[in-house]
MOPAC internal coordinates of N, CA, C and O (Angstrom, degrees):
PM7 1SCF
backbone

  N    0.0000 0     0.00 0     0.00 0    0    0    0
  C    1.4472 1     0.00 0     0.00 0    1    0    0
  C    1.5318 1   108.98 1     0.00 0    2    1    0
  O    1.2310 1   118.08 1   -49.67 1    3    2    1
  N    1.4122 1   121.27 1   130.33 1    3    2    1
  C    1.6820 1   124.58 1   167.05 1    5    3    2
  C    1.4023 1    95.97 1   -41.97 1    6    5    3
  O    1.2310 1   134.64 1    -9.81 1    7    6    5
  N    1.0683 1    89.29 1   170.19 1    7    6    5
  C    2.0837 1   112.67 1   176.88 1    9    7    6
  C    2.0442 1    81.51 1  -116.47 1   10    9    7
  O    1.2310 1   115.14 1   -55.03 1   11   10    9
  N    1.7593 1   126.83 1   124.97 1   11   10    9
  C    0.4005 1    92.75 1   149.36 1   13   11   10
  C    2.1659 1   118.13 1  -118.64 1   14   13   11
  O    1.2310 1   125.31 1    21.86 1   15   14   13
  N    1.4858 1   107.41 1  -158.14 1   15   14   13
  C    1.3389 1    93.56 1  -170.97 1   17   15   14
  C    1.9084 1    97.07 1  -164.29 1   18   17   15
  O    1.2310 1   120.15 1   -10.21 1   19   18   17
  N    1.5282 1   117.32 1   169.79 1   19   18   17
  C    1.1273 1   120.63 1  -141.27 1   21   19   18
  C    1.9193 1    87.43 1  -112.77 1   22   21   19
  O    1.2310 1   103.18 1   -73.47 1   23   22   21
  N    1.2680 1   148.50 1   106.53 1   23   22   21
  C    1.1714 1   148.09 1   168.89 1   25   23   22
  C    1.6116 1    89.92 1  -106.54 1   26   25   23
  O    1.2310 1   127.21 1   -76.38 1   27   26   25
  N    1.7504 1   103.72 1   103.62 1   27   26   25
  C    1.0647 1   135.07 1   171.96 1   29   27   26
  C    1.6180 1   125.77 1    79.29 1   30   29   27
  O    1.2310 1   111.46 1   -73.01 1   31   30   29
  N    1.2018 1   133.68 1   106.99 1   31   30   29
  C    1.7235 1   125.29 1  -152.24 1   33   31   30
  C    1.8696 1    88.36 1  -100.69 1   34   33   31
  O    1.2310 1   132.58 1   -18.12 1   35   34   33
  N    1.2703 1    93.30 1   161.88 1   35   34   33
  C    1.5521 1   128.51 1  -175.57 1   37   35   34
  C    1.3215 1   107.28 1  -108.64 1   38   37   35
  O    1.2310 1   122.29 1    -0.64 1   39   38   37
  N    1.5195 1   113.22 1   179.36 1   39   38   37
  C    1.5238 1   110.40 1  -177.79 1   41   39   38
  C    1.2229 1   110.61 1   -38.71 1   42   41   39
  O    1.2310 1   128.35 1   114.40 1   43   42   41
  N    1.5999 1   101.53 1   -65.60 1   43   42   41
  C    1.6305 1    99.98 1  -170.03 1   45   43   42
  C    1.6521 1   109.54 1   -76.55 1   46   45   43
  O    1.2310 1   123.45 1   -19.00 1   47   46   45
  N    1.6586 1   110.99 1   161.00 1   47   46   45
  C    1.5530 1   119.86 1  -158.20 1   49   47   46
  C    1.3169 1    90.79 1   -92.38 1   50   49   47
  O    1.2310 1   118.39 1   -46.95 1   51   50   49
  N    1.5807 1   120.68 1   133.05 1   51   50   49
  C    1.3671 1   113.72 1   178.09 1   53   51   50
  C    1.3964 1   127.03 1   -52.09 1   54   53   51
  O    1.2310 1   129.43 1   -19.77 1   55   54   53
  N    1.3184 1    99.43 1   160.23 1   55   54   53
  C    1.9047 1   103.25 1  -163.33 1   57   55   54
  C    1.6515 1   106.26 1  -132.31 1   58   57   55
  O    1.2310 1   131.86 1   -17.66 1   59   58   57
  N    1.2214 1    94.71 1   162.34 1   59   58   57
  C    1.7996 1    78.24 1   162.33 1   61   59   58
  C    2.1685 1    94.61 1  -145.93 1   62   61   59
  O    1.2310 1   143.37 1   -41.01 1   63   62   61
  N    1.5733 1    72.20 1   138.99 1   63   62   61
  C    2.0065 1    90.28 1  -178.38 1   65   63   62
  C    1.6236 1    99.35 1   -87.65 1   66   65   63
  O    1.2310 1   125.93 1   -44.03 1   67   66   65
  N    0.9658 1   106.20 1   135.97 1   67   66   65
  C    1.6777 1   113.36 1  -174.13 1   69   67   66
  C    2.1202 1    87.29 1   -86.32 1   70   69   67
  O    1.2310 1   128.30 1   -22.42 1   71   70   69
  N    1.5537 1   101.63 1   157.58 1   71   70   69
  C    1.0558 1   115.08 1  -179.51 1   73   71   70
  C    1.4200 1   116.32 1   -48.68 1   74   73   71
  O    1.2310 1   108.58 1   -34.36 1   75   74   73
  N    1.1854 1   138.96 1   145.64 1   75   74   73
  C    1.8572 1   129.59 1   171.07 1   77   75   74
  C    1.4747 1   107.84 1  -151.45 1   78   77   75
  O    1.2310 1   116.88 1   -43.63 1   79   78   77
  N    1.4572 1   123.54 1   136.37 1   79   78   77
  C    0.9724 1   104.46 1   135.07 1   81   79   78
  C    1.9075 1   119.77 1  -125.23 1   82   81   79
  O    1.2310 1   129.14 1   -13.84 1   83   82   81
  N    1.3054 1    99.99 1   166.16 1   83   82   81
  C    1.7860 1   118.32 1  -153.08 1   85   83   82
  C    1.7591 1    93.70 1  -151.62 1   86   85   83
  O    1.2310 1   137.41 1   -15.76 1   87   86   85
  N    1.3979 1    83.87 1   164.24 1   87   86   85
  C    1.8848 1    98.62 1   171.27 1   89   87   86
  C    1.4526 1   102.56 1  -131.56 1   90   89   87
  O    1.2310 1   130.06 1   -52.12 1   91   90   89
  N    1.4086 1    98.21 1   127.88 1   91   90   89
  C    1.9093 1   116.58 1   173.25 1   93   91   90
  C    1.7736 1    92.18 1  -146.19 1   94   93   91
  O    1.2310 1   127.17 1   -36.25 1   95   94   93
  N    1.4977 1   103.82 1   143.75 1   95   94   93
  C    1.4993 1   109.21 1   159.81 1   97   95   94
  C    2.1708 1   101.53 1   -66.67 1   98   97   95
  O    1.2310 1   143.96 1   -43.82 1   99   98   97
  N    1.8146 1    71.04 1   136.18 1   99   98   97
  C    2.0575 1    80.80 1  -165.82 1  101   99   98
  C    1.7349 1    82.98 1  -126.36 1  102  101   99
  O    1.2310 1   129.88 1     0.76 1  103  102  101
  N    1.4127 1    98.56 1  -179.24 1  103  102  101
  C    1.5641 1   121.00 1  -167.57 1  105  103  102
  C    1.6839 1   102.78 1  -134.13 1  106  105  103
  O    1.2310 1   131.20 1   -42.56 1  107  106  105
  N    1.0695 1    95.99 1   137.44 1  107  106  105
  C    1.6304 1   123.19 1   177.52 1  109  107  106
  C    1.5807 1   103.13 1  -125.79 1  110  109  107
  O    1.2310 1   137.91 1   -52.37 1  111  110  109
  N    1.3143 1    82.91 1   127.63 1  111  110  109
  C    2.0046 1    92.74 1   170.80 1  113  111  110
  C    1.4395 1   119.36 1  -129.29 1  114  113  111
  O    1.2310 1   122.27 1   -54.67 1  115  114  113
  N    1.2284 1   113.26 1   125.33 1  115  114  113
  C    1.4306 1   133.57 1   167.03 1  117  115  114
  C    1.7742 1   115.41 1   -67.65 1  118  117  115
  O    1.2310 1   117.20 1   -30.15 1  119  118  117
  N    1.4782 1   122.93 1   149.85 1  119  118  117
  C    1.2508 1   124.24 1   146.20 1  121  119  118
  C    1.5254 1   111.78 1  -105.93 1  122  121  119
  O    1.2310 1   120.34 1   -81.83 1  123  122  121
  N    1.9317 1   116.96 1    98.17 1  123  122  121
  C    0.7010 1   119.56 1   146.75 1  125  123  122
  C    1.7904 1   151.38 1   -32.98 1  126  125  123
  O    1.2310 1   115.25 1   -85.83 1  127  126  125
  N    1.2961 1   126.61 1    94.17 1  127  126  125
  C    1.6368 1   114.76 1  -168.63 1  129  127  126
  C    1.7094 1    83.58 1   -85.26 1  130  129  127
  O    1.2310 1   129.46 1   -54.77 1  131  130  129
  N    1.9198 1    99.36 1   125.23 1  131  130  129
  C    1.8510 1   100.04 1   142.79 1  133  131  130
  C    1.2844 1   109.73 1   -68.23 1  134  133  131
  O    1.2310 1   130.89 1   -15.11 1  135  134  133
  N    1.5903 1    96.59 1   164.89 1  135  134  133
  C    1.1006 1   113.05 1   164.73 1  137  135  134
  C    1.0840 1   110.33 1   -75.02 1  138  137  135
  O    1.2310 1   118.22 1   -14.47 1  139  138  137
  N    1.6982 1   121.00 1   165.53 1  139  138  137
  C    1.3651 1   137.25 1   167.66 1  141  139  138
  C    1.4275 1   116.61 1    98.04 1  142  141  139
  O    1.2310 1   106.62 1    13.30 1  143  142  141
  N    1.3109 1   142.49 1  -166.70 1  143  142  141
  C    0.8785 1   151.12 1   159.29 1  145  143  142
  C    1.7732 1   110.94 1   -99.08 1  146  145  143
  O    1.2310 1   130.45 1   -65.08 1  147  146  145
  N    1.8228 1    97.45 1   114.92 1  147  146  145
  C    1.5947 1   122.44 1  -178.29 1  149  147  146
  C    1.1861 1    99.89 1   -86.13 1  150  149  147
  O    1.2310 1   126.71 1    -1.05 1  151  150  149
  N    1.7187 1   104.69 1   178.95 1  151  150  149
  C    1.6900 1   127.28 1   154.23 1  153  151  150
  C    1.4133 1    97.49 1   -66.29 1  154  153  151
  O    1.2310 1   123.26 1    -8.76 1  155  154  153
  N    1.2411 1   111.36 1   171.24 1  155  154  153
  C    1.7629 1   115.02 1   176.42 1  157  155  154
  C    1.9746 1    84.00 1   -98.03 1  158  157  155
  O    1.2310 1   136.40 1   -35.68 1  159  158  157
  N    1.0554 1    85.85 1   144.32 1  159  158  157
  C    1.8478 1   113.34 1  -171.21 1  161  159  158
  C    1.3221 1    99.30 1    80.43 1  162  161  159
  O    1.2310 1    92.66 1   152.39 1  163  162  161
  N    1.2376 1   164.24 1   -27.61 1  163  162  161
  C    0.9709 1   161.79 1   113.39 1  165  163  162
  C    1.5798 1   138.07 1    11.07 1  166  165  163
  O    1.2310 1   127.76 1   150.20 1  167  166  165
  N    1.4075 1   102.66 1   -29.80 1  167  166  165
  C    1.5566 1   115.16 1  -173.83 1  169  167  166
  C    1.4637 1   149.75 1   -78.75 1  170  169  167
  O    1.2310 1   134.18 1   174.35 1  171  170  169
  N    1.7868 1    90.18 1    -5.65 1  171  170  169
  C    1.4314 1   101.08 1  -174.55 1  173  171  170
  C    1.3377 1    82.72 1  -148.66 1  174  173  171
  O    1.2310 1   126.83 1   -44.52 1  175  174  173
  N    1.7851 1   104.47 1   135.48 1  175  174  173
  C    1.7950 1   117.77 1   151.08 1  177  175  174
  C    1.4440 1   113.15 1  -109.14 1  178  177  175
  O    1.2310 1   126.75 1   -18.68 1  179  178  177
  N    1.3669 1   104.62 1   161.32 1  179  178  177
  C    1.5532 1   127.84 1  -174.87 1  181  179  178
  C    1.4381 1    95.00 1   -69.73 1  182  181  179
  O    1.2310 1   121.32 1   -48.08 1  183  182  181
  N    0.9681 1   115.08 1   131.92 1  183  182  181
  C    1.8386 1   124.88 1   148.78 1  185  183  182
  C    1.2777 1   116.28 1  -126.22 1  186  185  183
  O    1.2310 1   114.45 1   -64.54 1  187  186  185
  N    1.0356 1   128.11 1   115.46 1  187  186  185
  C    1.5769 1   151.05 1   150.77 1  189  187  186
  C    1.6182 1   140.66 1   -70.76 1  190  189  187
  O    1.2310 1   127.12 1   -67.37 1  191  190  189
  N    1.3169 1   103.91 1   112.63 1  191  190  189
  C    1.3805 1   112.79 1  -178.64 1  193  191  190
  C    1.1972 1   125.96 1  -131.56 1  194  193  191
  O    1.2310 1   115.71 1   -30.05 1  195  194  193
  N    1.5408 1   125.75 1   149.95 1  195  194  193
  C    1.6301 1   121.70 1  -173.06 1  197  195  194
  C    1.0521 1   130.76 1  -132.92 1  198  197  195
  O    1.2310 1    97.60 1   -66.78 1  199  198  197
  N    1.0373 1   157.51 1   113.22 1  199  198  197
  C    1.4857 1   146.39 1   122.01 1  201  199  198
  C    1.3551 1   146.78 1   -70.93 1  202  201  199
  O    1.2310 1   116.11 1     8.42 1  203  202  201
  N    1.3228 1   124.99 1  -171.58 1  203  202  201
  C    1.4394 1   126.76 1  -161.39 1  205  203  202
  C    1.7256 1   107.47 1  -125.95 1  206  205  203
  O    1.2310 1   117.79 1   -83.86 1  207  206  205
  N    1.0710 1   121.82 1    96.14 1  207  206  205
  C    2.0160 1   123.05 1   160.59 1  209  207  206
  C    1.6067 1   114.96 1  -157.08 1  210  209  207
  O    1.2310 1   126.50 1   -14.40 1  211  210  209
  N    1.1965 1   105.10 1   165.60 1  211  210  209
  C    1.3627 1   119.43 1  -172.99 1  213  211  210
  C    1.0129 1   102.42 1   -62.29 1  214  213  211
  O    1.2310 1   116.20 1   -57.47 1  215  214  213
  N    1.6431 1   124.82 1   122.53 1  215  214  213
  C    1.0676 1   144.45 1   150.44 1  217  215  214
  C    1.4132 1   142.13 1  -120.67 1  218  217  215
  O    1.2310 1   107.34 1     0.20 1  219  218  217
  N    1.5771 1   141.20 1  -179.80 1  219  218  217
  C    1.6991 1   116.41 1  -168.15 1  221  219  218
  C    1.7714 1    80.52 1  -137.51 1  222  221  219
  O    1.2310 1   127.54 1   -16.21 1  223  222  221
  N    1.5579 1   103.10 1   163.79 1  223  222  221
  C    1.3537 1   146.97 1   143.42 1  225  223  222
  C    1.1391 1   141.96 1   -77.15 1  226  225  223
  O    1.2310 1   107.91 1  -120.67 1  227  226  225
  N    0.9750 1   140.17 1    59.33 1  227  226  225
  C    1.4826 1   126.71 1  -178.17 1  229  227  226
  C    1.2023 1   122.30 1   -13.00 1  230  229  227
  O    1.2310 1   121.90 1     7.74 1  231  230  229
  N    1.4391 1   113.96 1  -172.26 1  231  230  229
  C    1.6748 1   107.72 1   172.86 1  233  231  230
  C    1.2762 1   100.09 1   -98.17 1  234  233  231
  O    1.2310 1   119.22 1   -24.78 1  235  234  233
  N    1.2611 1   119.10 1   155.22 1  235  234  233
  C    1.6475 1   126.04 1  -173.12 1  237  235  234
  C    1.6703 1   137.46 1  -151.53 1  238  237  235
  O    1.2310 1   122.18 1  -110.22 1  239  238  237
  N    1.2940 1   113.43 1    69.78 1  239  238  237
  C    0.9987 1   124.56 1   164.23 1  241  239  238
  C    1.8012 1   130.37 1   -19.07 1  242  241  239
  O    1.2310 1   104.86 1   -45.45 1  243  242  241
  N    0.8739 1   145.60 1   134.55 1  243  242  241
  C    1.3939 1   141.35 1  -178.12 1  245  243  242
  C    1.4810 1   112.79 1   151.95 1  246  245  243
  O    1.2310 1   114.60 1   -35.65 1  247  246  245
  N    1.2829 1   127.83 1   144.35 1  247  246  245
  C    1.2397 1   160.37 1   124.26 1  249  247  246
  C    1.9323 1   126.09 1   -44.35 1  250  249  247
  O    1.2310 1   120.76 1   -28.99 1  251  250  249
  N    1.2939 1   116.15 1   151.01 1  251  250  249
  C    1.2305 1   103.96 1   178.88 1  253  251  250
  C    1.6300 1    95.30 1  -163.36 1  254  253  251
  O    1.2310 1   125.15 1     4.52 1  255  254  253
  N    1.4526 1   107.71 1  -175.48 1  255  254  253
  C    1.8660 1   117.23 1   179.52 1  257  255  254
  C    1.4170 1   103.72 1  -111.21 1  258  257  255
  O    1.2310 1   111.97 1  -157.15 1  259  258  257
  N    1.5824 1   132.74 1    22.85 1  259  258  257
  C    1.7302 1   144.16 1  -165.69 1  261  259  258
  C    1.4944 1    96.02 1  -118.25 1  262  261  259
  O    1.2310 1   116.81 1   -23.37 1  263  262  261
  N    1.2703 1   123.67 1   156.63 1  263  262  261
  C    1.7048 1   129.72 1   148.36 1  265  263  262
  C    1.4901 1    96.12 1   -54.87 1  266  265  263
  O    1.2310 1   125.57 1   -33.47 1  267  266  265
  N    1.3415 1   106.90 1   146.53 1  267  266  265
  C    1.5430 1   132.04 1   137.43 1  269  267  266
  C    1.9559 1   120.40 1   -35.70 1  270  269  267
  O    1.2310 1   136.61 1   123.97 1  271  270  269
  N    1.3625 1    85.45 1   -56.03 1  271  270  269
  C    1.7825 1    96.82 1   173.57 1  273  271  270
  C    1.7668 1   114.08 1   -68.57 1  274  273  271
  O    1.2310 1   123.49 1   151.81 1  275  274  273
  N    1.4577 1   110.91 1   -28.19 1  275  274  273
  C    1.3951 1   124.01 1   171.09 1  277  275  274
  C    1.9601 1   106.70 1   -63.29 1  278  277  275
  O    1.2310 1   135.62 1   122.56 1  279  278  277
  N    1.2431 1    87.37 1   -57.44 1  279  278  277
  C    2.0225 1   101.14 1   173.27 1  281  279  278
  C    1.4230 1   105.34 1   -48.73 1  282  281  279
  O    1.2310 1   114.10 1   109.13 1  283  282  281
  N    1.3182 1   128.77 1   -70.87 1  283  282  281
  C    1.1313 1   138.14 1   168.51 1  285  283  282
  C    1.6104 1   103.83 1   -21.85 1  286  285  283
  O    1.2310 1   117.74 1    69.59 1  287  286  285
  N    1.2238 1   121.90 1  -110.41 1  287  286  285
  C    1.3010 1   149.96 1  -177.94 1  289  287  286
  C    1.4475 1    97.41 1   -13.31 1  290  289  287
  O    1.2310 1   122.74 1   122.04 1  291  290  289
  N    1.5757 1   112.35 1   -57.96 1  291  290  289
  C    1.5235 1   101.63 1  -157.87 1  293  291  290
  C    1.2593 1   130.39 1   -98.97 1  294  293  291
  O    1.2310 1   126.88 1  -172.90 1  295  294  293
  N    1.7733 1   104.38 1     7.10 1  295  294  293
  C    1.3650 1   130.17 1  -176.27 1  297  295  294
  C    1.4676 1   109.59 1   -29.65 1  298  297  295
  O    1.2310 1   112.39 1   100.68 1  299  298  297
  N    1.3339 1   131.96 1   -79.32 1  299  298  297
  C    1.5203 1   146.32 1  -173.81 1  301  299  298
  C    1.5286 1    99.99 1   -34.61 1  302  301  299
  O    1.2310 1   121.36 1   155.57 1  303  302  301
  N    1.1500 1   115.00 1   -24.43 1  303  302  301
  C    1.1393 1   114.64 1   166.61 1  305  303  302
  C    1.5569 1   150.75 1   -66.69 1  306  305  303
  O    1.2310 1   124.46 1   159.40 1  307  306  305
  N    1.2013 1   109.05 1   -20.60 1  307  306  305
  C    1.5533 1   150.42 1   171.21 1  309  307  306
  C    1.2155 1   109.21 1   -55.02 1  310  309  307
  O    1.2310 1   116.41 1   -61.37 1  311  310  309
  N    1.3492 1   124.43 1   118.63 1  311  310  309
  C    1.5919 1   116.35 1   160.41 1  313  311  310
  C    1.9023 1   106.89 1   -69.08 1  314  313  311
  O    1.2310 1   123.93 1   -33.55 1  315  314  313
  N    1.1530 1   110.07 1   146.45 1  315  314  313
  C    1.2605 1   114.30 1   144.08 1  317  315  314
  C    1.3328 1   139.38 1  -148.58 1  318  317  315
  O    1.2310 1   112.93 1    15.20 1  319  318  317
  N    1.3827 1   130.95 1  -164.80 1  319  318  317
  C    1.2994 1   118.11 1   160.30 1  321  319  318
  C    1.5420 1   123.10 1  -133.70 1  322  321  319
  O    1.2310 1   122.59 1   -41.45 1  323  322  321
  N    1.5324 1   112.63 1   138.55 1  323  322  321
  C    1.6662 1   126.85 1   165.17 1  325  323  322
  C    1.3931 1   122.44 1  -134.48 1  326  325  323
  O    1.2310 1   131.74 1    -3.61 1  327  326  325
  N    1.0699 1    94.94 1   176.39 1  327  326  325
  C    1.6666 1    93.27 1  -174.79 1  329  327  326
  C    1.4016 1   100.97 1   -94.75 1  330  329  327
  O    1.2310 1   124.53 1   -54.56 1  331  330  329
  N    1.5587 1   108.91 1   125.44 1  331  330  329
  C    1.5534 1   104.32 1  -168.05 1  333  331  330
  C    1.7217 1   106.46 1   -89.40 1  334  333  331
  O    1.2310 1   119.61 1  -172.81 1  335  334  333
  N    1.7307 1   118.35 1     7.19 1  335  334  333
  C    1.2117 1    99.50 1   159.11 1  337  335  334
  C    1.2296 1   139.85 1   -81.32 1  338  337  335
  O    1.2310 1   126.51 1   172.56 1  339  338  337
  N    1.9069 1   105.09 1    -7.44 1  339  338  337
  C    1.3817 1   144.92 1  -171.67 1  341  339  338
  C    1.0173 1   126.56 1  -113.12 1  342  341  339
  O    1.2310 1   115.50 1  -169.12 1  343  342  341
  N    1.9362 1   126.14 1    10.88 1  343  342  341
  C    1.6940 1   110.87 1  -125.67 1  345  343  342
  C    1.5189 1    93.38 1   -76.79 1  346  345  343
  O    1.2310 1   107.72 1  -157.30 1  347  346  345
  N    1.2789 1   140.52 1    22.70 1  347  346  345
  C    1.6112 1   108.28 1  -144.33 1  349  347  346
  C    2.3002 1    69.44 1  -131.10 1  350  349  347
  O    1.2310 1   110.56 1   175.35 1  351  350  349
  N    1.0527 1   135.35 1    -4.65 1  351  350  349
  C    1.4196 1   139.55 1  -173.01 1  353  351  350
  C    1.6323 1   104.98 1  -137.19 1  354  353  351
  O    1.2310 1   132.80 1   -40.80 1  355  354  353
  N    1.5910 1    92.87 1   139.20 1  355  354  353
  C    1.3776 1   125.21 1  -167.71 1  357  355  354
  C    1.5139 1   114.29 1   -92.30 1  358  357  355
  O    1.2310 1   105.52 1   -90.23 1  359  358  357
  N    1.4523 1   144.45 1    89.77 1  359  358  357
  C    1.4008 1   153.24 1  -161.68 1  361  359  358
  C    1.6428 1    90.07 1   -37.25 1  362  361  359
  O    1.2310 1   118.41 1   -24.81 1  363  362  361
  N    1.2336 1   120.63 1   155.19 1  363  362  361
  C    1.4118 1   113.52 1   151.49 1  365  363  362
  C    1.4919 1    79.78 1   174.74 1  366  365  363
  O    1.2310 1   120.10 1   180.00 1  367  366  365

């Protein structure tokens, strides 16, 4: 496992989330390319999609500019990513 660590803290004082896994409907996001010829920055939109299964966290070190109680609360909210043939184990 990396060692990880906080180069430079944010409002909130860095923390570390012990490993978990739990089930909440979570969000996965794509970068959509339109078709055709775009503006340059222009070329890809976000699409978002969700479901609900047991999945894990690693352990996770970090800092941020949010409450802790804000982190808390709004977790389910978070896009992320796992391997949904694995979601509940961490590659390493």
């Amino acid at each position: 496992m990396t060692a990880q660590y906080i180069e430079g803290e944010g409002k909130a004082p860095s923390h570390v989330h012990a490993a978990s896994v739990h089930t909440h409907d979570h969000y996965h996001v794509s970068h959509h390319h339109k078709s055709g010829l775009a503006a340059l920055g222009d070329d890809f939109e976000h699409r978002a999609y969700w479901h609900t299964h047991e999945h894990n966290h690693a352990e996770l070190t970090h800092s941020h500019d949010y409450s802790q109680a804000d982190e808390d609360q709004h977790h389910a909210k978070e896009a992320h990513i796992h391997d949904h043939g694995h979601p509940t184990e961490t590659a390493g």
